[in-house]
Each structure stands twice: as C-alpha cells, then as structure tokens.
C-alpha positions as CSV (number, residue, x, y, z in Angstrom):
1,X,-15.0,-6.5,0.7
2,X,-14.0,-5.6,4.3
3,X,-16.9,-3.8,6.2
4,X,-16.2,-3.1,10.0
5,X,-18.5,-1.8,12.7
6,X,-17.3,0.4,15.4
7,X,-19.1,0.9,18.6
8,X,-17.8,3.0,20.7
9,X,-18.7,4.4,24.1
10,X,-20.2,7.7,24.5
11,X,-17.2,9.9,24.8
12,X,-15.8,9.3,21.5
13,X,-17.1,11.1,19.0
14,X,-16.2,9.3,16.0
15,X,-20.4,8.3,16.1
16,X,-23.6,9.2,16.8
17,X,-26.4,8.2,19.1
18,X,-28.1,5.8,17.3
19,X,-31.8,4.5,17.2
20,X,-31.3,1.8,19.9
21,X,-29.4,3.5,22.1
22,X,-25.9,2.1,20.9
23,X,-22.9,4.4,19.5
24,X,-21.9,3.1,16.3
25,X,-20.1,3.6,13.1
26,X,-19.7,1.8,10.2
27,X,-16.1,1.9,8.3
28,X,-15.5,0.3,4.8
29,X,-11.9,-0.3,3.5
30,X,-11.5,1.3,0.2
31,X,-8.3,0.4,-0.1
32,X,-6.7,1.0,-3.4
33,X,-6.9,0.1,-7.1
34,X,-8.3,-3.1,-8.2
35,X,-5.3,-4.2,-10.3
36,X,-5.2,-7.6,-9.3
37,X,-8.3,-8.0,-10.9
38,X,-7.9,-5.9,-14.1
39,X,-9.3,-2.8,-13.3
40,X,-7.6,0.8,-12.9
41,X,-10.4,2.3,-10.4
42,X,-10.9,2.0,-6.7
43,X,-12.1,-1.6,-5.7
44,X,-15.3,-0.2,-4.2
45,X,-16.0,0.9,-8.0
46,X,-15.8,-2.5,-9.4
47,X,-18.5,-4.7,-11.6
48,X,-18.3,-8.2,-10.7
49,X,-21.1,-8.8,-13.1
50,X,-24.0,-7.8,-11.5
51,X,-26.5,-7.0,-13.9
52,X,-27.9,-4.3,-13.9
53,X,-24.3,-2.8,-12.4
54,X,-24.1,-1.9,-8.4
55,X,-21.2,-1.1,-7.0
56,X,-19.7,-2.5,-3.9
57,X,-19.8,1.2,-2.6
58,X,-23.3,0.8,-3.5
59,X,-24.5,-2.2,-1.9
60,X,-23.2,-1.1,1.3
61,X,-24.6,2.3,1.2
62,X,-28.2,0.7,0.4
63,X,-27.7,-1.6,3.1
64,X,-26.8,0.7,5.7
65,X,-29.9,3.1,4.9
66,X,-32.3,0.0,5.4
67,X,-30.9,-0.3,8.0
68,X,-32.0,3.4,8.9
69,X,-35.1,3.2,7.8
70,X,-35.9,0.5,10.0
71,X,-34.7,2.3,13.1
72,X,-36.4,5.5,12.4
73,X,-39.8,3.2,12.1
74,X,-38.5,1.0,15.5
75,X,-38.0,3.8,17.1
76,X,-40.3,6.7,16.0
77,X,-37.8,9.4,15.3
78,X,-37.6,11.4,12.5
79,X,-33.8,10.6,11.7
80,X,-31.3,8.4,12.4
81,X,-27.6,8.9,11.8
82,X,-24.9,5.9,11.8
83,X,-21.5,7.9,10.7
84,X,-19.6,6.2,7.6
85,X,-16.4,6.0,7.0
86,X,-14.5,5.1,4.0
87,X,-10.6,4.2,3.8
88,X,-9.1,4.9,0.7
89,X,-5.5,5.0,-0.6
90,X,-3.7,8.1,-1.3
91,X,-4.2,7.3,-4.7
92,X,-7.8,6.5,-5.4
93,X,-9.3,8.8,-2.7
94,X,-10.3,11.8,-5.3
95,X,-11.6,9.3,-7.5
96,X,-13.7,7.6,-4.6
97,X,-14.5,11.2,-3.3
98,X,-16.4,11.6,-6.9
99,X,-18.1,8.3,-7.9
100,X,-19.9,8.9,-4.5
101,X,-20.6,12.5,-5.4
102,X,-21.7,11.6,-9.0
103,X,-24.3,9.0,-7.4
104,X,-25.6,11.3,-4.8
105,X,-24.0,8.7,-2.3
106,X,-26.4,6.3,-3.1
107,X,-29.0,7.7,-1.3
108,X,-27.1,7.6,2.4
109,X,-27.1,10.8,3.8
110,X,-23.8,12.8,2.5
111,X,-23.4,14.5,5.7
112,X,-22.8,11.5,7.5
113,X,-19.9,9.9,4.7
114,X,-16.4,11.1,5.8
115,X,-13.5,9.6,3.4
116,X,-9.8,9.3,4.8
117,X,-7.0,7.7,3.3
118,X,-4.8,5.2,5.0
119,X,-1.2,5.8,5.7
120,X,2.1,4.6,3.6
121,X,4.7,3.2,4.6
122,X,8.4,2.9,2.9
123,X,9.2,0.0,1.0
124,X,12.1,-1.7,2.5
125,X,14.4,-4.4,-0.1
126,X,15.0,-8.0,1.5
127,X,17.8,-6.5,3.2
128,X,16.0,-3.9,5.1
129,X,17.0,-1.1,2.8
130,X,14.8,1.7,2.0
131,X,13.6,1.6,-1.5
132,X,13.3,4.2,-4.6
133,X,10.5,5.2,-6.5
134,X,12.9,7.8,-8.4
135,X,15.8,9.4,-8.1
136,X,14.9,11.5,-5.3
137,X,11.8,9.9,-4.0
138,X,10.8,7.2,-1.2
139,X,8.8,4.6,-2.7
140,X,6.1,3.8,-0.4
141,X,3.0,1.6,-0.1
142,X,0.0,1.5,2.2
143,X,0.0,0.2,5.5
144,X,-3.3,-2.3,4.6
145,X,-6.2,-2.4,6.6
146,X,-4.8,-3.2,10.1
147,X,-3.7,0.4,10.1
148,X,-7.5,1.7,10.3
149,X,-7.3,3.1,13.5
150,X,-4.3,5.0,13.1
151,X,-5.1,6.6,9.7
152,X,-8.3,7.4,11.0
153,X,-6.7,9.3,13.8
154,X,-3.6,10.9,12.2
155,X,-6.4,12.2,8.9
156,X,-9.3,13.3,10.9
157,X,-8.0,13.5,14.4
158,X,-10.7,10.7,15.8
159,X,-10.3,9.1,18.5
C-alpha cells in the first residue's frame, strides 16, 4: 500500500518543523475502491485477515505516532507534528473522511490529517476518442498515483 514521505525545505508549507530538525510529511495513496480484490470500500479500509482486524489506514497511523512518540522523548518537546496526507478518489473520499472519524484517527492527531482526492481524467477509446459514461456525461477515471503532486496542489493549493 503506497506510503510516500515528503520533505520539503522550509518555505513550503505543506509540513511542519519536525523533532529533528527536518520538514517532513507523510502522504498515503488512498486511491479508490478495492474491487479488484472483492471489496466495495476504499483500499485503506480493507481486512487482509489480520486478526484481530487493523486497517491499512490503521497501521500507518499507529506507525507514524510511534514515530512521534519517539521524537517528543529524543527531543524533549511536548509535541511533535508530521502533517498527513491522504489521497483518495472522488469516489471513496466521504467514505475515507468517516472510517477515520469513526476511529478517532487512530490515535494520530486529527488536526494534522488533511484528505484530498486525486484528479480524473477522460477516458479516451483505442482510437483516441473521448468516452461516455451516459448520454450526456464524460466518463472519466483517476489519474493514479503519479498525479500526487498535482492533485495535491489543484485541492488544497500546496505547494
């Protein structure tokens, strides 16, 4: 399940400062429904058989507040903040937005989660043609994960 780390240099302000002195932020992308393997809920959402169930969503939120914890104690502050971003699609970032709210965000601080989805893009035929998803709409699909960067900056205007 894709997990990037950003760092960034200090006039961006997609991060914060954090414990060691390095800007960083930690995206995971959502994407969208895991269909491909069954399931009608956002890939982050699904059990692989864990038992007892964890998310993906979850494992990654745990992991990154260890990792907090540990720099708070390495460095003596009170707090430490590493920003998280989650990609969604259009369609499963409501239902994303939720599971995290239903489990408190898994104990990572919510003020630090921002959720964007990633962009579409029209479906084109083999011949180049734009496709249909009705009558009188564009069918369209996500761009995939390469287009990160750009969704993050056309939804929340980061740069």
């Amino acid at each position: 399940y894709p997990l990037c780390a950003l760092a960034v240099s200090d006039e961006r302000p997609v991060s914060t400062q954090s414990t060691w002195g390095i800007k960083l932020a930690v995206c995971i992308l959502g994407g969208g429904q895991s269909t491909r393997l069954g399931c009608k809920y956002p890939k982050g959402m699904y059990d692989f058989g864990m038992r007892p169930y964890h998310s993906i969503f979850e494992l990654h939120a745990r992991k990154l507040s260890t990792v907090l914890r540990a720099a708070e104690v390495a460095t003596g502050k009170k707090k430490a903040s590493i920003p998280l971003y989650i990609m969604t699609s259009t369609d499963t970032l409501e239902q994303t937005e939720e599971f995290w709210e239903e489990h408190e965000y898994f104990g990572f601080p919510e003020e630090d989660v921002t959720f964007f989805p990633q962009e579409n893009y029209p479906c084109l035929d083999i011949e180049g043609k734009a496709m249909l998803k009705s009558k009188c709409k564009l069918a369209t699909n996500p761009n995939g994960n390469g287009g990160v960067y750009s969704s993050m900056l056309r939804e929340r205007g980061y740069q």
